[in-house]
C-alpha positions, 0 to 999 in steps of 0.5 A: 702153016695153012690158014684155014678157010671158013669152012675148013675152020666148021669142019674142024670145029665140029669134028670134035663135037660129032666124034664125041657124040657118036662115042657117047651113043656107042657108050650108051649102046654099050651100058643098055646091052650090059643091063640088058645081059645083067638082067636076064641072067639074073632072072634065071634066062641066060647062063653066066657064061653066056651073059659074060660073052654078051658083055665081052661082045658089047665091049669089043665092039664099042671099042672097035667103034670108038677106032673107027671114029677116030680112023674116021677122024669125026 
């Protein structure tokens, strides 16, 4: 088994922390265009259908960013 160097030790360490923020931001993204959806429809501005297709479209995409970080391996 390798030893790590110090700053293989930093990369490491920090992978964690950068990959749980950038899902926290892809989260929080992700809650702000649902209220947003929620919102407008229940204002009268968007149809039902459409806001259920916004939500779809928040969610897949958070999803596909949460793999990409993971792929990434922040």
């Amino acid at each position: 088994m390798k030893e790590l160097n110090q700053v293989e030790l930093e990369q490491v360490a920090g992978a964690g922390f950068w990959g749980d923020l950038l899902k926290g931001v892809v989260h929080a993204a992700e809650v702000i265009i649902d209220s947003a959806a929620e919102s407008l429809h229940k204002s009268g501005i968007i149809s039902d259908e459409v806001c259920t297709g916004i939500e779809k479209l928040a969610h897949s995409g958070a999803v596909a960013a949460g793999n990409e970080i993971d792929k990434l391996g922040i």
